[in-house]
SEFITI-112367 format. One record per atom (N, C-alpha, C): residue in three letters; x, y, z; atom name. Coordinates in nm, 2 decimals, always signed. Each point is the difference from the previous one (the first is absolute). Layout:
N
  type       u       v       w  atom
   ALA       X       Y       Z    CA
...
% end
This chain:
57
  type       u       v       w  atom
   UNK  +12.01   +9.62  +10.14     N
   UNK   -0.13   -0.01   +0.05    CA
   UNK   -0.11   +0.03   -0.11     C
   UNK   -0.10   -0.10   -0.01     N
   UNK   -0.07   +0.05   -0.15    CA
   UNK   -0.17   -0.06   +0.11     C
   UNK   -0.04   +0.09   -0.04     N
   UNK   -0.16   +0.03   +0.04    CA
   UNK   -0.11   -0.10   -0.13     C
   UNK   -0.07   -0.10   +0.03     N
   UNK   -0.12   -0.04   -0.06    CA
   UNK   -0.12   +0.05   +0.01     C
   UNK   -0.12   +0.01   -0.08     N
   UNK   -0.11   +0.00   -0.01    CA
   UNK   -0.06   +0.00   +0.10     C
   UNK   -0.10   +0.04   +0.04     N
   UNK   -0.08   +0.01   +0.15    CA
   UNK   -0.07   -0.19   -0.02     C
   UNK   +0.00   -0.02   +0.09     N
   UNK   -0.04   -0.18   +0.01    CA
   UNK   -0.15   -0.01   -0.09     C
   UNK   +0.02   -0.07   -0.05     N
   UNK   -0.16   -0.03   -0.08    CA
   UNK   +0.00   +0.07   -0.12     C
   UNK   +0.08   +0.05   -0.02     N
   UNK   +0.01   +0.06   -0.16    CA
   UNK   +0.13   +0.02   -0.08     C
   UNK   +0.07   -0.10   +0.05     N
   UNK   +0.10   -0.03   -0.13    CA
   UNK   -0.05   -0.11   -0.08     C
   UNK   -0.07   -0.04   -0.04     N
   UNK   -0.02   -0.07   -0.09    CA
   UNK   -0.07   +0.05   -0.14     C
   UNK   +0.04   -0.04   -0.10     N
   UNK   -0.07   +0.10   -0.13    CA
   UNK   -0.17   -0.04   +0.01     C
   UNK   -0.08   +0.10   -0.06     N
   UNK   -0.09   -0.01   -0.03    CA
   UNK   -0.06   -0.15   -0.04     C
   UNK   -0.10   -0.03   +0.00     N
   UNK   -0.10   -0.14   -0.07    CA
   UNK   -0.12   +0.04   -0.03     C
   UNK   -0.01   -0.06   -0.14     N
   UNK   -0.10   +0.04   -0.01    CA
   UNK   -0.15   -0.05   +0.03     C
   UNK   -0.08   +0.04   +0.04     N
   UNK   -0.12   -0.09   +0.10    CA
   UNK   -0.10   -0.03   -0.06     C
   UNK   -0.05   +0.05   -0.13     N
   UNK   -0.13   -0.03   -0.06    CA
   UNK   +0.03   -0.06   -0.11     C
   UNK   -0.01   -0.06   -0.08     N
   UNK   +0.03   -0.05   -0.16    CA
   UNK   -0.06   +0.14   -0.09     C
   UNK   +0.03   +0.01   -0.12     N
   UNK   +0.03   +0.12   -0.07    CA
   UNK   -0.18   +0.01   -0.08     C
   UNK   -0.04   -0.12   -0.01     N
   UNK   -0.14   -0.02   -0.02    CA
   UNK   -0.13   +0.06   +0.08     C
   UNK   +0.05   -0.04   +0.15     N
   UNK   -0.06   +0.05   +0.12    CA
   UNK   -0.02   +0.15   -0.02     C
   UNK   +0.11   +0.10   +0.01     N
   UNK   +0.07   +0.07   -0.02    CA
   UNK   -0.10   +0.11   -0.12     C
   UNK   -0.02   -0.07   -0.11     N
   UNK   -0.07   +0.07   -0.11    CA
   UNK   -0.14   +0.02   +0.06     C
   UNK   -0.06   -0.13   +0.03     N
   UNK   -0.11   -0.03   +0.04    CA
   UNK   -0.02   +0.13   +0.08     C
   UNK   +0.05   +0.03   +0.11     N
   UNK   -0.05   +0.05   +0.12    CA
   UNK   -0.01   +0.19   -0.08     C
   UNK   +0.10   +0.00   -0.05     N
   UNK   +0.02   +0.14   -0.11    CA
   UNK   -0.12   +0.02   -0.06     C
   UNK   +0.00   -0.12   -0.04     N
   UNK   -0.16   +0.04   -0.12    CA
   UNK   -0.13   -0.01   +0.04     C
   UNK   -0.02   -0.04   +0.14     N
   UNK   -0.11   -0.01   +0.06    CA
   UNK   +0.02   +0.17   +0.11     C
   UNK   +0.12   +0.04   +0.04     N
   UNK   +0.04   +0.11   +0.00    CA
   UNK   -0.06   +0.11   -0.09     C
   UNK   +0.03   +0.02   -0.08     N
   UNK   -0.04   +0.10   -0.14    CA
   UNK   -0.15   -0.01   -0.03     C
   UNK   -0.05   -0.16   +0.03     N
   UNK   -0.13   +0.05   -0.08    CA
   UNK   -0.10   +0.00   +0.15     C
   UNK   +0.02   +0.01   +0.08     N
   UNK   -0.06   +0.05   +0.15    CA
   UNK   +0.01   +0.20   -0.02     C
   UNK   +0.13   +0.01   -0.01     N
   UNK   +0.02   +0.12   -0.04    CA
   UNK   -0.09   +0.08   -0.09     C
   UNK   +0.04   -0.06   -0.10     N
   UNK   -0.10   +0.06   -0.15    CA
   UNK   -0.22   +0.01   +0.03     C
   UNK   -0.04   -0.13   +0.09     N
   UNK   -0.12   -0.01   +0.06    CA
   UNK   -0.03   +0.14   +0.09     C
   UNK   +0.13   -0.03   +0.08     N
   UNK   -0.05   +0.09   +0.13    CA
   UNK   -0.02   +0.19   -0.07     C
   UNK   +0.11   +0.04   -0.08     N
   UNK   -0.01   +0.08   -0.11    CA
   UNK   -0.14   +0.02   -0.08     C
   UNK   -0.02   -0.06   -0.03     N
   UNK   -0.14   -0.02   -0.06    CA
   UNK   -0.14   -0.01   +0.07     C
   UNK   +0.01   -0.03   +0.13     N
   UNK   -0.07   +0.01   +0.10    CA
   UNK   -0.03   +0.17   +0.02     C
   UNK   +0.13   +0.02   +0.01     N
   UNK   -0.04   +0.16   +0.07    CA
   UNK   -0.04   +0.07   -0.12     C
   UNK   +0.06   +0.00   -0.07     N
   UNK   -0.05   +0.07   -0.16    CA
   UNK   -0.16   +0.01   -0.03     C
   UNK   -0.05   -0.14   +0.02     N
   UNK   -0.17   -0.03   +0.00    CA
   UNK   -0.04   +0.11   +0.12     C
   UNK   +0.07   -0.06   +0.12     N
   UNK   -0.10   +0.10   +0.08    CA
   UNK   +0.02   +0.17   +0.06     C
   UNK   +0.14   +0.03   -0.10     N
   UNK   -0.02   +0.14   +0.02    CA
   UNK   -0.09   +0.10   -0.15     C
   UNK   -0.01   -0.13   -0.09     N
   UNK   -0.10   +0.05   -0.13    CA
   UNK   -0.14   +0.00   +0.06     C
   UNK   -0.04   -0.12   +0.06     N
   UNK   -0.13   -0.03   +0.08    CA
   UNK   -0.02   +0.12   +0.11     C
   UNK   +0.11   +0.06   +0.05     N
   UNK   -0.08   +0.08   +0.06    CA
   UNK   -0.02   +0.15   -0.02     C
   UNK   +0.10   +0.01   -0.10     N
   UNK   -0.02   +0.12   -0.08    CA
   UNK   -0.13   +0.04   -0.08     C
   UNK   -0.02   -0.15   -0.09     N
   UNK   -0.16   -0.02   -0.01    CA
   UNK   -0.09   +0.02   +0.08     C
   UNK   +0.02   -0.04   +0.13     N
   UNK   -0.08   -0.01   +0.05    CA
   UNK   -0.05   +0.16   +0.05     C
   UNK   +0.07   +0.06   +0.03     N
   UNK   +0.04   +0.18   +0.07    CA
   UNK   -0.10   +0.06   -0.11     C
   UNK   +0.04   -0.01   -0.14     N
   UNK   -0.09   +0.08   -0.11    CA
   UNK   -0.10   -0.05   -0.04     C
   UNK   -0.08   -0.12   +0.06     N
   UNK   -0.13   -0.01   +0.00    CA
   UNK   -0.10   +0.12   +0.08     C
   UNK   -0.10   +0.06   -0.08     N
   UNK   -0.09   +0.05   +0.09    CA
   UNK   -0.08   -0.07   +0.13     C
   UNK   -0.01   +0.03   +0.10     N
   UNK   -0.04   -0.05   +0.08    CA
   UNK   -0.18   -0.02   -0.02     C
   UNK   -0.04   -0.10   +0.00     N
   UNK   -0.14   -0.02   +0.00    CA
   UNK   -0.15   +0.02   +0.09     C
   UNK   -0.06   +0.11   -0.06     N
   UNK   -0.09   +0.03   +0.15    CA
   UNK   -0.09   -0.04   -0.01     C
% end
């Protein structure tokens, strides 16, 4: 008596994207990353600036 795979997944892996695809999506990954990074950096300097301005009467 020998037991298979649950139905729909005995077959090996495929691969679904081309390896090109694949970089692309990575590196539009990373540099979204590195922006959004940079985003917050600006506005937690801007508001730090902004805190130690005298306020103007």
């Amino acid at each position: 008596m020998t037991q298979s795979g649950a139905a729909g997944f005995t077959s090996p892996a495929v691969a679904v994207a081309s390896p090109r695809l694949m970089d692309a999506v990575a590196a539009s990954l990373a540099i979204a990353s590195l922006s959004l990074c940079l985003i917050v950096t600006i506005t937690v300097l801007s508001s730090k600036l902004g805190a130690a301005m005298p306020i103007p009467a």
